[in-house]
C-alpha positions as CSV (number, residue, x, y, z in Angstrom):
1,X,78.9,104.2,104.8
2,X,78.6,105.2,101.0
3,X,79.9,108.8,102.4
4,X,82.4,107.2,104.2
5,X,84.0,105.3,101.2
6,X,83.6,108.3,99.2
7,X,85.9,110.1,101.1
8,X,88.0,107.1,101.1
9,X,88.3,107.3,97.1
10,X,88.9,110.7,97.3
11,X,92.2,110.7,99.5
12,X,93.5,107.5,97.5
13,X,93.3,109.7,94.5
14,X,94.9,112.5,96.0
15,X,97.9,110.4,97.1
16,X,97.9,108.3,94.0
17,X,98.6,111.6,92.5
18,X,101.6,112.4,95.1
19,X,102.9,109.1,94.8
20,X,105.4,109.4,92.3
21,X,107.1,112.5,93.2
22,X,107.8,110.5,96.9
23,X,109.0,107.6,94.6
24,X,112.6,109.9,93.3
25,X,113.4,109.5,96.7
26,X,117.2,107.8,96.6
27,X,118.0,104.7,99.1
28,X,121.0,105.1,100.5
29,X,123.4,102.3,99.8
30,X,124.4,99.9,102.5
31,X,128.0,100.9,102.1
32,X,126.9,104.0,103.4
33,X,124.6,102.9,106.2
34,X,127.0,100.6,108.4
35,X,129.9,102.8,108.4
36,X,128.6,102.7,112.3
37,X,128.9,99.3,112.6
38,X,132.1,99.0,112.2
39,X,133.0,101.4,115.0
40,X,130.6,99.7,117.0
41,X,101.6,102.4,119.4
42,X,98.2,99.5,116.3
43,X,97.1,99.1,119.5
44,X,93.5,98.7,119.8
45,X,91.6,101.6,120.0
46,X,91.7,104.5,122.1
47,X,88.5,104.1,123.5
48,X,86.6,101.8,121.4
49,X,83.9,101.3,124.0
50,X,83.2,105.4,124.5
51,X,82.3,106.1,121.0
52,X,81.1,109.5,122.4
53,X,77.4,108.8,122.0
54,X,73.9,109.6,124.2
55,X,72.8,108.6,127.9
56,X,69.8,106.3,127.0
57,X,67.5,108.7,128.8
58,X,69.7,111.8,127.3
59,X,67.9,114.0,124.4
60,X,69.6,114.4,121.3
61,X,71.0,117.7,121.9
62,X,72.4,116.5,125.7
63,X,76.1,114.6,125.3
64,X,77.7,112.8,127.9
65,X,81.1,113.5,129.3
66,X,84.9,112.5,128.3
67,X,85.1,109.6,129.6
68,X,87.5,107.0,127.8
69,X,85.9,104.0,128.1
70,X,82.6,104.0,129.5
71,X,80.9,107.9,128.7
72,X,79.5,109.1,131.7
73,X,75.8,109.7,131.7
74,X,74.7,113.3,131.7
75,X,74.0,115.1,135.5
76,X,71.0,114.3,136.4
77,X,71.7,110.6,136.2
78,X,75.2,110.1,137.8
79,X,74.2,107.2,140.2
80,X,75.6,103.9,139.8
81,X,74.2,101.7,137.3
82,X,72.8,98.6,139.0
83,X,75.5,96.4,138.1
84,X,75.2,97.1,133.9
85,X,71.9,96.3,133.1
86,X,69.3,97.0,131.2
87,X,67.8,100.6,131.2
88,X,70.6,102.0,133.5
89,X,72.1,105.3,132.5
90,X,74.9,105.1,130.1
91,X,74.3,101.1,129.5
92,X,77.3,100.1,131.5
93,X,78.5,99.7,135.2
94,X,79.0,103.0,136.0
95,X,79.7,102.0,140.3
96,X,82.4,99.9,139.1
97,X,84.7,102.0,136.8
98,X,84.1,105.6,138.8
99,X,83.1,104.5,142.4
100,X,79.9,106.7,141.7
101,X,82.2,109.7,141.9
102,X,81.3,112.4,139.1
103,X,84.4,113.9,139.4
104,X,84.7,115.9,135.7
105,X,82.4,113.1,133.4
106,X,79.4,115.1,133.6
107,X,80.4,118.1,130.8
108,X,78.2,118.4,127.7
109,X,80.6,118.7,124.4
110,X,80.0,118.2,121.0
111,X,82.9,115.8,120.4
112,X,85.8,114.4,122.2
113,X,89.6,113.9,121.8
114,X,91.4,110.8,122.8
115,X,95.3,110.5,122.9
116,X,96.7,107.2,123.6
117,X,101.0,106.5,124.1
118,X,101.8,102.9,124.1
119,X,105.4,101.1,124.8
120,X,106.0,98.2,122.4
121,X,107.7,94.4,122.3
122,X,107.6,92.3,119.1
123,X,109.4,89.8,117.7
124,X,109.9,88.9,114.2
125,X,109.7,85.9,112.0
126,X,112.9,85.2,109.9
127,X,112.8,84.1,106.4
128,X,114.7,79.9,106.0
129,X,118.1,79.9,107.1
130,X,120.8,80.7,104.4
131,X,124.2,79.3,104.7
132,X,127.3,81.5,104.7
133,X,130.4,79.9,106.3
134,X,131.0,76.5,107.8
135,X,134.0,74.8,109.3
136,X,134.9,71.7,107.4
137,X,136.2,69.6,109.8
138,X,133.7,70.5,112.2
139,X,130.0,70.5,110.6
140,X,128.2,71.7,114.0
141,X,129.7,74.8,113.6
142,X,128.3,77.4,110.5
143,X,127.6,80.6,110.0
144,X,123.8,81.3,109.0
145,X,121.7,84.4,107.7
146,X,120.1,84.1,110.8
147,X,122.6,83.3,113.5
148,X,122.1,86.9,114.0
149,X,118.3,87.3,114.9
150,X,117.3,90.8,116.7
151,X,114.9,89.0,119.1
152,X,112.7,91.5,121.2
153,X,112.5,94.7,119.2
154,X,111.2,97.8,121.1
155,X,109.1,100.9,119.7
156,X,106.8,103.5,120.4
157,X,103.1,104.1,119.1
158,X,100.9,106.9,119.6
159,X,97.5,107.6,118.3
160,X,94.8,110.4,118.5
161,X,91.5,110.5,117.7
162,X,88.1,112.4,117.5
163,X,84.9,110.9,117.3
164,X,81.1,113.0,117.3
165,X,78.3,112.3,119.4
166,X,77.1,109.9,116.8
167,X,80.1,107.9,117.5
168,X,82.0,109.1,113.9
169,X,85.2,110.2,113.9
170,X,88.4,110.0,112.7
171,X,92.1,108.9,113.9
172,X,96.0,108.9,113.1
173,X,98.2,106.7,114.2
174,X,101.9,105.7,114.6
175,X,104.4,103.4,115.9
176,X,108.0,102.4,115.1
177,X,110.4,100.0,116.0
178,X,113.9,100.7,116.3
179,X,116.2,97.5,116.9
180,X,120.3,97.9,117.3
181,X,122.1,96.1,115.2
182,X,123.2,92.7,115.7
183,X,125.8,90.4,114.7
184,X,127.2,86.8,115.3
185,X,130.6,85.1,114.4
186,X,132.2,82.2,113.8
187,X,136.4,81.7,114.1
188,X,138.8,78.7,113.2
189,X,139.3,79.5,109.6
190,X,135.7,78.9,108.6
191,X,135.3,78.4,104.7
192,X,132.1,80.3,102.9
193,X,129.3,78.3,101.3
194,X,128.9,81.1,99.0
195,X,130.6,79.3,96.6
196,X,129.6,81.8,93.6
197,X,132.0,84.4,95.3
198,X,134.9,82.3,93.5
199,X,133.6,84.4,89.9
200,X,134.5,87.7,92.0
201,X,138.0,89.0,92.2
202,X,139.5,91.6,94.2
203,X,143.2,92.4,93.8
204,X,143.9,89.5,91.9
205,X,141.8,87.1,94.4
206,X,139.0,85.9,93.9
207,X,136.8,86.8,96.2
208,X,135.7,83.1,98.2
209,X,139.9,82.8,98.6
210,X,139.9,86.4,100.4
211,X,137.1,84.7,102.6
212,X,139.0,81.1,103.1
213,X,141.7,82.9,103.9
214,X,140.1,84.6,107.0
215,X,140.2,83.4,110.4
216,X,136.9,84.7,111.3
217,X,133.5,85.3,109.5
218,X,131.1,87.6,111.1
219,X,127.0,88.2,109.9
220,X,125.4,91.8,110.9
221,X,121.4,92.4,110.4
222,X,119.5,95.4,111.0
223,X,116.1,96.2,110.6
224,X,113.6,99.3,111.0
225,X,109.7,99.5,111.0
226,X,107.7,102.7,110.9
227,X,103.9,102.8,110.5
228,X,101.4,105.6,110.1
229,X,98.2,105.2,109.3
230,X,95.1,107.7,109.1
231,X,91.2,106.3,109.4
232,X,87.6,107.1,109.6
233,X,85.9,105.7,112.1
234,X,82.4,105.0,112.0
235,X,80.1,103.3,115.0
236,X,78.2,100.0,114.5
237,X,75.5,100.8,117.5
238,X,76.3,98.9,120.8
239,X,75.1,95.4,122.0
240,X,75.0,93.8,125.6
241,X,72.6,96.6,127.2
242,X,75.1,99.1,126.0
243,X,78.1,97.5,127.5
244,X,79.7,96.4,124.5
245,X,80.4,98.8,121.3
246,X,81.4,98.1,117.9
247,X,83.0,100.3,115.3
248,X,84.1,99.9,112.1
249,X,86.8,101.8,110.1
250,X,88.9,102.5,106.5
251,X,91.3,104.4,105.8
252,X,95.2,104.5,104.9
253,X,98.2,103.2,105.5
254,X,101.8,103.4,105.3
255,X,104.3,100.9,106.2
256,X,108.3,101.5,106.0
257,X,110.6,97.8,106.2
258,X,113.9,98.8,105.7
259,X,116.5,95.3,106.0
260,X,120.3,95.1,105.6
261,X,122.6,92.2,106.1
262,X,126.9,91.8,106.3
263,X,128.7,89.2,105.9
264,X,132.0,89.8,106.7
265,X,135.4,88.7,107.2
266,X,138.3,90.0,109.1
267,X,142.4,88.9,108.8
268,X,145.6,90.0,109.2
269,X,146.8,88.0,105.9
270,X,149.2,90.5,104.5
271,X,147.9,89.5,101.6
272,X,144.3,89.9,102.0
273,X,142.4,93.4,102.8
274,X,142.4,93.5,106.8
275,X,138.4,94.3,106.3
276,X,136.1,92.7,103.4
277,X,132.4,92.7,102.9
278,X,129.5,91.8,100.7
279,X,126.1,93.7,101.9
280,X,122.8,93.3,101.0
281,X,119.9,95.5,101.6
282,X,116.1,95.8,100.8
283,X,113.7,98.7,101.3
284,X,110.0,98.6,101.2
285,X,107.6,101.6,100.9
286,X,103.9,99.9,101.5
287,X,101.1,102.3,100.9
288,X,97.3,101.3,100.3
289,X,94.0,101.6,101.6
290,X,92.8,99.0,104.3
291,X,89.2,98.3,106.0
292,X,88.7,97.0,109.2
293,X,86.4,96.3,112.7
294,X,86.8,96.3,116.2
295,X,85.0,96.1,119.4
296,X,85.2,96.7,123.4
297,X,83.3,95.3,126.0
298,X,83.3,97.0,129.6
299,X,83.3,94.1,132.5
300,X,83.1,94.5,136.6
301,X,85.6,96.2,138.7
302,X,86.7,98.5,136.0
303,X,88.0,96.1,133.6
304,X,87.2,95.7,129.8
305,X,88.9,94.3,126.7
306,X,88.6,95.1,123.1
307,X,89.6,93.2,120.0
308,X,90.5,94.6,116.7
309,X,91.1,93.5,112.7
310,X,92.4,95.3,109.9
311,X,93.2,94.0,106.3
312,X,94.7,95.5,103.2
313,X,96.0,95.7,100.1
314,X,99.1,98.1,99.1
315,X,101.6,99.0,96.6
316,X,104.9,98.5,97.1
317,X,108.1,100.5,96.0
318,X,110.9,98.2,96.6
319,X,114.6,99.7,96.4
320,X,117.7,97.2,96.5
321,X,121.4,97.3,96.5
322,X,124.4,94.6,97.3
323,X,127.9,95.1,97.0
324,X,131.5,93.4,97.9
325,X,134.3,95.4,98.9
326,X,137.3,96.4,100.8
327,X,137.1,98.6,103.6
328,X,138.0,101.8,102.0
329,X,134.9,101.3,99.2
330,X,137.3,99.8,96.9
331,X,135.1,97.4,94.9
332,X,135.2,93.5,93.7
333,X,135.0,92.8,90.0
334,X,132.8,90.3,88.1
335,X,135.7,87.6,86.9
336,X,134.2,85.9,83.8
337,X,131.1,85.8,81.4
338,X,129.3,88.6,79.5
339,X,130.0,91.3,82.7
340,X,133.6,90.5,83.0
341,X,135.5,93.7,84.6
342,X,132.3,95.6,85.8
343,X,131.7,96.6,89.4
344,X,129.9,94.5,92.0
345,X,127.6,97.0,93.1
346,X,124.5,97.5,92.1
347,X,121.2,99.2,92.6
348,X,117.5,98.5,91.7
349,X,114.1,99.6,92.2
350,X,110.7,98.4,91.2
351,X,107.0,98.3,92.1
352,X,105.0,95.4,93.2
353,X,101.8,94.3,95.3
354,X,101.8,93.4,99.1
355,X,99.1,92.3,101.2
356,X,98.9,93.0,105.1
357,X,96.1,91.8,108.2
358,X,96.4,92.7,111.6
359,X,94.8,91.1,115.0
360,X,94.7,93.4,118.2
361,X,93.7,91.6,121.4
362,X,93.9,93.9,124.6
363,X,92.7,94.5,128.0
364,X,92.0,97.2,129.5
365,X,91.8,99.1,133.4
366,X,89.7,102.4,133.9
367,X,92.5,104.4,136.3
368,X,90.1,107.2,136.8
369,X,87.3,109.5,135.1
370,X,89.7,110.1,132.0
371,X,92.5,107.7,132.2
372,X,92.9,104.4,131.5
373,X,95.7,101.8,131.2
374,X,96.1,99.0,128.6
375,X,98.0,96.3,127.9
376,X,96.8,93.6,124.6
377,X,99.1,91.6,122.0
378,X,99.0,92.2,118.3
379,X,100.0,89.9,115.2
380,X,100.9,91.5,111.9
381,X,101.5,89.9,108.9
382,X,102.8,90.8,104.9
383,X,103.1,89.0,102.3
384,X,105.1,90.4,98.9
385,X,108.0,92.4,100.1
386,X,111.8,92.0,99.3
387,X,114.1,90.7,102.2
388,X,117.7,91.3,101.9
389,X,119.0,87.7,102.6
390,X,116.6,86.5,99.4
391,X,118.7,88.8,97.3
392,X,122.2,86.9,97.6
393,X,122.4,85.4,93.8
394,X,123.0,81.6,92.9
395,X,125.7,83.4,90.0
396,X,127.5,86.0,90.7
397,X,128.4,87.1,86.8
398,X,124.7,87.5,85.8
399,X,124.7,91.1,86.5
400,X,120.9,91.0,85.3
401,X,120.1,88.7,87.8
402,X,121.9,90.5,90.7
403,X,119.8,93.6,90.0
404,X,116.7,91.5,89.9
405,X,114.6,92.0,93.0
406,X,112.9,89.1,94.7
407,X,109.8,90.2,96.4
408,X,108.2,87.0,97.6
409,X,108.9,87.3,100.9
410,X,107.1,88.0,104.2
411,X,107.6,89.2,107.2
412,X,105.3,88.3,110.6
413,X,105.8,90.6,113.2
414,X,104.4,89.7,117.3
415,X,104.5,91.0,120.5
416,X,102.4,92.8,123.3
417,X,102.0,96.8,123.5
418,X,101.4,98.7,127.0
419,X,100.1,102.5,127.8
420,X,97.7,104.7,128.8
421,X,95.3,106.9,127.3
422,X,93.2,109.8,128.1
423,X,90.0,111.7,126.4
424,X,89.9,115.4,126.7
């Protein structure tokens, strides 16, 4: 373990030392981002229960075979296991996950590969509703931050992984999610709650008239995820007569949660821009070090299931930017106070301190010798990371405060994961 956390150290100096070269990277504004709009696997792991180690009548220098879940004893003791128990050749039920059919398990190596490529769901938690337009006559209908919720977001993930005979290995891993954007209305003159766009002009309006003016308000969100992580792996010995394994690993990670909300307004005023916006983004760059355990147990008729846990603590570069104007990029001006005259646009970056944890429940269905499928549900959570709605301002002339990032947000991310895997 003490080597294992060595090596830990060492890699978190290493990218300690990279990190601020990857921090001159520039975040593209917002403005930038939804010109489109307008023209409108963590799974658990690989094979957590074959962590690659011995036969229990196998010598040291004798490996078993590939397989994914349950490693197949070596040759000369290929018949069934009597139902998993005790003293039976590779400690699990060997009749009911290959049918006593050797097939390709039987090959001596001195490690093995697994690749794993999983299809994802997840939803997301939102952050407390924030009031953008309302019709006064009508108070049932308004216009909210999250009227327009992405509900189910698909990804990807894949993951390889090695592990030694002595069930010590390594693995990276990725997975993404890549929602469209989405967007919700409201028409019949609404009037905006943000009443702090009255000390922003544009054109000689101030900005909340452009909006009251309008017949129809619209809110756009997007959001992206990607996730790569690296760890060593390192086993915890087996339990259950060999049928249930337990591993434990550290390593790295690197979390990407890039946010942007619109809220628009669209009229054909003569007087008024045809096209107006005020957009908010927030990006977060999460990288740290995280520890974490998981575990597999093999059951009859060639099920299993595996559980998993992972907790860290990471950095967290946070780069925001908001705006208000015209369709053409034209900009609003601050109306009054100390800022009078400048810009409303603005961009800001700092560093702060986020926490994650992960759960992983799966279950899994030995296909044949080397394949498996899987299917489980996973729960992330962070805590200390910028969302874009939480950077609308109470006043709209404190440019200070408008370039102020707030970073106590969190995001909780849900959903189930599906694939297959194989060991080679």
């Amino acid at each position: 373990m003490r080597q294992l956390f060595s090596r830990g150290l060492a890699i978190a100096a290493s990218l300690a030392f990279l990190s601020p070269a990857m921090a001159q990277q520039t975040y593209d504004p917002i403005s930038t981002r939804y010109n489109s709009v307008l023209s409108d696997i963590n799974s658990t792991p690989a094979r957590a229960i074959g962590f690659f180690r011995p036969s229990q009548d196998a010598t040291p220098s004798t490996l078993v075979g590939p397989a994914p879940v349950a490693p197949a004893p070596v040759a000369s003791t290929l018949a069934p296991a009597n139902n998993g128990e005790c003293g039976t050749a590779g400690g699990c039920d060997y009749g009911n996950y290959f049918d006593g059919n050797a097939e390709s398990c039987a090959p001596a190596r001195s490690a093995n590969w697994v690749g794993g490529v999983y299809g994802l769901a997840f939803r997301r938690d939102y952050e407390d509703d924030k009031g953008l337009s309302a019709i006064p006559s009508n108070l049932s209908q308004y216009l909210n931050s999250t009227s327009a919720k992405m509900g189910t977001m698909g990804g990807l993930e894949a993951v390889l992984a090695r592990r030694g005979c002595d069930g010590n290995g390594f693995e990276v891993r990725y997975w993404g999610l890549y929602p469209d954007t989405t967007d919700a209305g409201l028409a019949g003159s609404p009037y905006t709650n943000l009443t702090g766009l009255s000390q922003v002009e544009f054109g000689g309006f101030p900005v909340s008239q452009i909006y009251n003016g309008s017949a129809t308000h619209f809110v756009y969100r997007d959001n992206t995820i990607h996730n790569f992580e690296f760890n060593l792996l390192r086993s915890l010995g087996t339990t259950d007569c060999g049928k249930r394994n337990w591993e434990w690993l550290a390593g790295f990670r690197y979390l990407s949660f890039d946010e942007s909300l619109r809220y628009a307004t669209f009229t054909q005023n003569a007087n008024y821009p045809p096209n107006f916006f005020y957009d908010n983004c927030a990006h977060n760059d999460l990288f740290g070090f995280q520890v974490g355990a998981r575990s597999e147990r093999c059951l009859k008729n060639r099920f299993g299931y595996q559980f998993g846990t992972k907790i860290g603590i990471y950095g967290n570069h946070i780069e925001a930017c908001q705006s208000i104007h015209d369709g053409n990029q034209a900009f609003a001006e601050i109306s009054s106070g100390p800022y009078a005259a400048r810009d409303y646009a603005f961009e800001s970056s700092k560093d702060d301190v986020s926490m994650m944890g992960e759960l992983n429940l799966g279950l899994t269905y030995q296909l044949k010798c080397n394949w498996r499928a899987i299917a489980g549900y996973r729960v992330l959570g962070v805590s200390g990371i910028a969302l874009a709605p939480d950077q609308i301002p109470i006043n709209f002339t404190d440019a200070q405060d408008i370039a102020r990032i707030k970073s106590n947000g969190s995001l909780i991310l849900h959903g189930s994961y599906f694939g297959v895997e194989r060991s080679f």
